[in-house]
PAROTOR-460774 format. One record per residue: x, y, z of N, C-alpha, C in turn; residue number from 1. Coordinates in steps of 0.2 Angstrom, whole numbers, padded with zeros to 4 digits. Layout:
<<X, Y, Z>, <X, Y, Z>, <X, Y, Z>, NUM>
...
This chain:
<<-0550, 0358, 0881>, <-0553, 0351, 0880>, <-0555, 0349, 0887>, 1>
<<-0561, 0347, 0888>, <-0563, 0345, 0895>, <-0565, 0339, 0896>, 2>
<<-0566, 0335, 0901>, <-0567, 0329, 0903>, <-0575, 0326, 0898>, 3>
<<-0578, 0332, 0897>, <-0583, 0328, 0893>, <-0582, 0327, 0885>, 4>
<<-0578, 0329, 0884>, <-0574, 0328, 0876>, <-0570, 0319, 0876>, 5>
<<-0571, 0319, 0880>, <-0567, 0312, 0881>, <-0571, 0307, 0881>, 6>
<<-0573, 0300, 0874>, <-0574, 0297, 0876>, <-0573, 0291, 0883>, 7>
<<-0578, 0288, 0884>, <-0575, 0283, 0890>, <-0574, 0277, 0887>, 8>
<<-0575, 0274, 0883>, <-0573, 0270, 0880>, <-0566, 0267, 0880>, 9>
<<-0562, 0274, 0873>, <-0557, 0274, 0871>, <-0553, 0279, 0872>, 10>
<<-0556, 0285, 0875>, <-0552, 0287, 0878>, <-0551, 0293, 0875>, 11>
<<-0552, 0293, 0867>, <-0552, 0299, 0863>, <-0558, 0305, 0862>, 12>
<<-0556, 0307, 0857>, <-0560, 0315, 0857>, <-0565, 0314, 0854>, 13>
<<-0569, 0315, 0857>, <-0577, 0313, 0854>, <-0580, 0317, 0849>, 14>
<<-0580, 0313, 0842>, <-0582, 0316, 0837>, <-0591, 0321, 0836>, 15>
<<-0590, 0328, 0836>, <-0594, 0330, 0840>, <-0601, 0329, 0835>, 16>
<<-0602, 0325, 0828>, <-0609, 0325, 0826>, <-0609, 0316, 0823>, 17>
<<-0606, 0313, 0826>, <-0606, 0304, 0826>, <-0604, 0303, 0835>, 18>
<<-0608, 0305, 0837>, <-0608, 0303, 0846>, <-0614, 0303, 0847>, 19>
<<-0615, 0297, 0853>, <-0621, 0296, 0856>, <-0621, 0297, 0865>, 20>
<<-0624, 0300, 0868>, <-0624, 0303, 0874>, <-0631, 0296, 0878>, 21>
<<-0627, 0296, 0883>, <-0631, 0291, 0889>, <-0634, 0293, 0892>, 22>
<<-0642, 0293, 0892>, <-0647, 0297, 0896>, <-0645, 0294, 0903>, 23>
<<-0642, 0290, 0905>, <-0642, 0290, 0913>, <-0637, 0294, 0918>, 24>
<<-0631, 0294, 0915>, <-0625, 0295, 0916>, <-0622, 0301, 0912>, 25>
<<-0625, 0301, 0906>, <-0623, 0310, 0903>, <-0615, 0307, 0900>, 26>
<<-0612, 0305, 0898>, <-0606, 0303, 0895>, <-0607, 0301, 0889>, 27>
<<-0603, 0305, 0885>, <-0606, 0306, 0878>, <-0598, 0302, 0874>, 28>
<<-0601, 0294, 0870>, <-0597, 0291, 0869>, <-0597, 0290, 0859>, 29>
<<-0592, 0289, 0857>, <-0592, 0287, 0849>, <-0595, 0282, 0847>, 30>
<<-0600, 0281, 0841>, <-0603, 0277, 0840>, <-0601, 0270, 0840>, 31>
<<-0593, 0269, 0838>, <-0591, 0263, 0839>, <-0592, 0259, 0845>, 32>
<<-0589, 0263, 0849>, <-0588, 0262, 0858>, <-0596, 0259, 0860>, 33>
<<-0601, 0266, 0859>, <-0608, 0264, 0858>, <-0610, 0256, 0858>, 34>
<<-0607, 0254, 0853>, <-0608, 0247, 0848>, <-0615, 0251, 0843>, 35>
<<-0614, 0256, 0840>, <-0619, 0256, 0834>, <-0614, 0259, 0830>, 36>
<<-0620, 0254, 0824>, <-0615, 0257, 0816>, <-0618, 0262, 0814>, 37>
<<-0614, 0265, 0810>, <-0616, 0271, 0808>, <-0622, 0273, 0804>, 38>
<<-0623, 0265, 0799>, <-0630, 0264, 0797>, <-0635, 0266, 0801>, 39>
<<-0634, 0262, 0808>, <-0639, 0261, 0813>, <-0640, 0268, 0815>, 40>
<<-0634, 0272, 0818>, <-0635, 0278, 0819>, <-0638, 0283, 0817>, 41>
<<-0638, 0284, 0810>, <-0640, 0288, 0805>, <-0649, 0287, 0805>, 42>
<<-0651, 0280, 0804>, <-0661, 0279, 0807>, <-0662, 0281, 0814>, 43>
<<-0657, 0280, 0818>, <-0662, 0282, 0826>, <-0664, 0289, 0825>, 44>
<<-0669, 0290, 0826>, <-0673, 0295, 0831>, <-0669, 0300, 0835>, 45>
<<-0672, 0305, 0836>, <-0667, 0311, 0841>, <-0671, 0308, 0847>, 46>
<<-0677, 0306, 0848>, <-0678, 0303, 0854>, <-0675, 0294, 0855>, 47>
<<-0675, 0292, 0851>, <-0671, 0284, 0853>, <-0663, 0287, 0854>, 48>
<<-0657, 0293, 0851>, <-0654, 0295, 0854>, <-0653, 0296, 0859>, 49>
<<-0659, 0300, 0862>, <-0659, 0302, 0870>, <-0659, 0297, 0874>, 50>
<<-0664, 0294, 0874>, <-0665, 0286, 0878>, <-0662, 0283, 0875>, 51>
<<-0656, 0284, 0874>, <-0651, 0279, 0873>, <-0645, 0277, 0881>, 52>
<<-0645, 0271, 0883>, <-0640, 0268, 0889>, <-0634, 0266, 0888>, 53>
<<-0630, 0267, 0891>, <-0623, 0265, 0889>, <-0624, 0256, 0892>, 54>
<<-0618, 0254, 0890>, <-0617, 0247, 0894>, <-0616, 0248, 0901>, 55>
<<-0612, 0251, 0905>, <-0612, 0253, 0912>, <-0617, 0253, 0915>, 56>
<<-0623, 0259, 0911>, <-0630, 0259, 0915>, <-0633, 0252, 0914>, 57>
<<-0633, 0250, 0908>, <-0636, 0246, 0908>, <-0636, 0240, 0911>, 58>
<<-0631, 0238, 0914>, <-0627, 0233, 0919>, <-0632, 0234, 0926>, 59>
<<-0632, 0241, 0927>, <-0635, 0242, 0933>, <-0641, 0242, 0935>, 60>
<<-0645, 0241, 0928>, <-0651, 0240, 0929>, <-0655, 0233, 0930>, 61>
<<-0658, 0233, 0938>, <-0661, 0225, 0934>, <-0664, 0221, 0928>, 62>
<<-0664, 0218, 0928>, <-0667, 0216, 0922>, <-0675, 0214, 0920>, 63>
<<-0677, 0210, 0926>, <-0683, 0209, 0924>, <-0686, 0208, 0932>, 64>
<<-0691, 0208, 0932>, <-0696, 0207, 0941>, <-0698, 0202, 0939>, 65>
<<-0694, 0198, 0946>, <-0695, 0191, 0949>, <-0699, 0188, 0952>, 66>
<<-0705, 0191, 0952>, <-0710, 0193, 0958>, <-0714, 0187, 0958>, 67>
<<-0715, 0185, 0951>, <-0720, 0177, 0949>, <-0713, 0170, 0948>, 68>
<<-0708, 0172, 0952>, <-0702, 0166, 0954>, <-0705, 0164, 0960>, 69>
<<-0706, 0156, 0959>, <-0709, 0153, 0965>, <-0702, 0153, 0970>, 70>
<<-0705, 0151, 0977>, <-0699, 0152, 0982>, <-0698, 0144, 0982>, 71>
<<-0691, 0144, 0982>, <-0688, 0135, 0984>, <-0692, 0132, 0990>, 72>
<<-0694, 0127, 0991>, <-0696, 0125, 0996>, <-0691, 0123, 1000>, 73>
<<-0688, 0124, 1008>, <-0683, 0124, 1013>, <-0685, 0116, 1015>, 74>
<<-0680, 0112, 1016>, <-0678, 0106, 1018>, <-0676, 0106, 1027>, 75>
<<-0682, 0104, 1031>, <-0680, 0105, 1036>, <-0675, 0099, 1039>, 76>
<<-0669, 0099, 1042>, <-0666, 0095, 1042>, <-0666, 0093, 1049>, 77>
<<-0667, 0087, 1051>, <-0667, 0083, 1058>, <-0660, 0082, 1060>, 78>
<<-0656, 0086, 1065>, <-0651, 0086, 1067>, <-0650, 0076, 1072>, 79>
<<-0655, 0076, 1074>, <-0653, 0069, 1077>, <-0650, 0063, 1071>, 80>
<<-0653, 0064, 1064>, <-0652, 0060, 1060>, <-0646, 0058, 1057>, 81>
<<-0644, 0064, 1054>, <-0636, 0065, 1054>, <-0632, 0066, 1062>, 82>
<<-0627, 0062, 1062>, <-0622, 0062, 1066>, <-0615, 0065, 1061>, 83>
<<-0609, 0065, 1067>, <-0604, 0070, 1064>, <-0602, 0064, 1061>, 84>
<<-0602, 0061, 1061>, <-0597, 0051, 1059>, <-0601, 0050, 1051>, 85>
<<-0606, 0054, 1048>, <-0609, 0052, 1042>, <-0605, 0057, 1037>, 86>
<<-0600, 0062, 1040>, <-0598, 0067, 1035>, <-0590, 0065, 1036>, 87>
<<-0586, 0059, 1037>, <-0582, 0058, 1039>, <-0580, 0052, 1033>, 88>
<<-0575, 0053, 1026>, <-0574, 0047, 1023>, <-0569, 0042, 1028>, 89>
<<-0573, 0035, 1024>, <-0571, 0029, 1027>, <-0565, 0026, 1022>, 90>
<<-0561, 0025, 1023>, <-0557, 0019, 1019>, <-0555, 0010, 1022>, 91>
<<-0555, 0007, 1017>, <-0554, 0000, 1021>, <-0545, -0001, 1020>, 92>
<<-0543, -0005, 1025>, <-0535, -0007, 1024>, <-0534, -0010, 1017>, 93>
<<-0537, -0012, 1013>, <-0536, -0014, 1006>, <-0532, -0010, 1003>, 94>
<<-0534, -0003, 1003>, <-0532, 0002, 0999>, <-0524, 0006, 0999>, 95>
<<-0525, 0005, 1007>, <-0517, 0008, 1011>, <-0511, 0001, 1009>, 96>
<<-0514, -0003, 1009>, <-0510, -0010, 1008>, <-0507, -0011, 0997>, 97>
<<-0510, -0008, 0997>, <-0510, -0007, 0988>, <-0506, -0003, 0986>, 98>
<<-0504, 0004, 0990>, <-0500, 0008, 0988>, <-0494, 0005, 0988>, 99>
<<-0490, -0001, 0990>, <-0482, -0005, 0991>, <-0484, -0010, 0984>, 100>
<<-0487, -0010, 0979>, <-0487, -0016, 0974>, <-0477, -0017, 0970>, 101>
<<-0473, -0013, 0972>, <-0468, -0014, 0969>, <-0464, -0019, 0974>, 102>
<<-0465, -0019, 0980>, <-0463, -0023, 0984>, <-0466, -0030, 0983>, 103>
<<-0461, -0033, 0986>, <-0463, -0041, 0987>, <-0462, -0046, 0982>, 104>
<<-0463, -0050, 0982>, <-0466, -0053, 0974>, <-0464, -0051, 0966>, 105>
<<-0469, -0047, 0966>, <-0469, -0046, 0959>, <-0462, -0042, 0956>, 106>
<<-0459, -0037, 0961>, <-0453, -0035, 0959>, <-0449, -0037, 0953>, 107>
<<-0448, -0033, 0949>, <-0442, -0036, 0944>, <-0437, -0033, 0944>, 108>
<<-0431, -0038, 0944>, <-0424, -0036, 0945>, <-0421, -0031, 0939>, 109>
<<-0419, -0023, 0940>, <-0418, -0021, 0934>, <-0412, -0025, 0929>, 110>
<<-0407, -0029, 0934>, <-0402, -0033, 0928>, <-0407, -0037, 0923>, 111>
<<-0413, -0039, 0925>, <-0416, -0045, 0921>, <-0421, -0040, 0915>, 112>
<<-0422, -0034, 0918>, <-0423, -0029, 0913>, <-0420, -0027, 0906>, 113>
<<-0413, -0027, 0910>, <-0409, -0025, 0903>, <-0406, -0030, 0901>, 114>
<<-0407, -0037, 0904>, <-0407, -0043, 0900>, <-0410, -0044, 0892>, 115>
<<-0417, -0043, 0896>, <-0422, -0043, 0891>, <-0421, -0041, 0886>, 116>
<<-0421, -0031, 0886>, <-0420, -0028, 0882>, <-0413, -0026, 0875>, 117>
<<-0407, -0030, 0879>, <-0403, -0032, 0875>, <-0405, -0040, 0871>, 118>
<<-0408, -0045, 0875>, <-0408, -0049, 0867>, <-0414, -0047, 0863>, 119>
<<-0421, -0042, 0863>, <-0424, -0038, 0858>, <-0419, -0035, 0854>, 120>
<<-0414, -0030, 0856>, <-0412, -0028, 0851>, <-0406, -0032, 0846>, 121>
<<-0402, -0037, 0851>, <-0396, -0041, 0845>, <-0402, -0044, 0842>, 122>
<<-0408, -0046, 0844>, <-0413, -0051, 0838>, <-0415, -0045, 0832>, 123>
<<-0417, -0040, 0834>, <-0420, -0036, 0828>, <-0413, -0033, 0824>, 124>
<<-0408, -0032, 0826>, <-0400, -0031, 0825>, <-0400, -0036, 0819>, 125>
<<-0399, -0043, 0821>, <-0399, -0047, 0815>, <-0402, -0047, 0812>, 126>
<<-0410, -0048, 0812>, <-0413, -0050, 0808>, <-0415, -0045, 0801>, 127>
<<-0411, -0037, 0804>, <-0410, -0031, 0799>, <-0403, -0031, 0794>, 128>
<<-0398, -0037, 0796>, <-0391, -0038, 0792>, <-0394, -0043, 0789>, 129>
<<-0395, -0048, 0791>, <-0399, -0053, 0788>, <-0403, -0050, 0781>, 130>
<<-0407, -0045, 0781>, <-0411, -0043, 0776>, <-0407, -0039, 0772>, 131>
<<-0402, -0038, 0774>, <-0398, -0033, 0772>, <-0393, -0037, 0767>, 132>
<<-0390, -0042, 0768>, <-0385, -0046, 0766>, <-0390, -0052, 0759>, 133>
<<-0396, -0054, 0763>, <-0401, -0058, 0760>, <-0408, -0055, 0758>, 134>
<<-0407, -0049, 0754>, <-0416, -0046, 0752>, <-0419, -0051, 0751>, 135>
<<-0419, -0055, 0748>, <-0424, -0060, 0744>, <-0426, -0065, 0748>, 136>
<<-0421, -0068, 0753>, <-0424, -0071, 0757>, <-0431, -0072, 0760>, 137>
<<-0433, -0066, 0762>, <-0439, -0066, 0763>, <-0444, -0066, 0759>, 138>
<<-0443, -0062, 0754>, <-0447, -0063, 0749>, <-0448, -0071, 0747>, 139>
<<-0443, -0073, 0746>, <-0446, -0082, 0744>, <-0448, -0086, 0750>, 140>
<<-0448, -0083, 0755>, <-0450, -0088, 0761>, <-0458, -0088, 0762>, 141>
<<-0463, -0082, 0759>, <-0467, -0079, 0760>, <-0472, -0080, 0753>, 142>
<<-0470, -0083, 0748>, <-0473, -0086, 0742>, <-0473, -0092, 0745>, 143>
């Protein structure tokens, strides 16, 4: 078994009369690997065979000439225009002064917190015994 029995693909042993051989590189790979079906394979040509490229050459091949790509036009740039101080972010003291909003003033006391918090719940508390004890209640209070 020699190094050319060995797809590059996959690694395995290349089916010697479903393989297709890379006219650039000579590496003779499985039609899968290829990316052609077997359908495919069976209509080519024993010249579309031979001229046939793997993926790797083909990678390395340019693609198309550039040659009718117009050139960018370069921006001459007047060094006196820009100074260093125009690539420098500015901030105002508003902003530095913004990060402290928990201080001062507005602060709330966490005991007034969980002040709050407990009479939300003794109120929704009741008002679930209440419905509980009195289903109907609400229902006649709502007609």
């Amino acid at each position: 078994m020699g190094k050319d029995d060995l797809c590059p693909g996959c690694k395995a042993l290349v089916n010697q009369t479903h393989h297709i051989k890379c006219c650039t590189c000579k590496l003779q790979y499985d039609i899968a690997c290829a990316g052609v079906t077997e359908a495919t394979f069976n209509l080519l040509s024993k010249q579309q065979k031979s001229s046939w490229a793997c993926l790797s050459c083909r990678n390395k091949v340019p693609r198309t000439d550039n040659t009718n790509t117009p050139v960018r036009q370069t921006f001459i740039i007047d060094s006196k225009a820009i100074s260093p101080s125009d690539n420098v972010t500015k901030r105002t003291r508003e902003r530095r002064e913004k990060k402290n909003v928990c201080e001062g003033e507005n602060r709330v006391d966490p005991n007034d917190i969980r002040t709050i918090i407990r009479k939300e719940i003794n109120s929704a508390l009741k008002e679930s015994i209440e419905n509980l004890i009195f289903p109907n209640k609400y229902k006649l209070e709502t007609n």
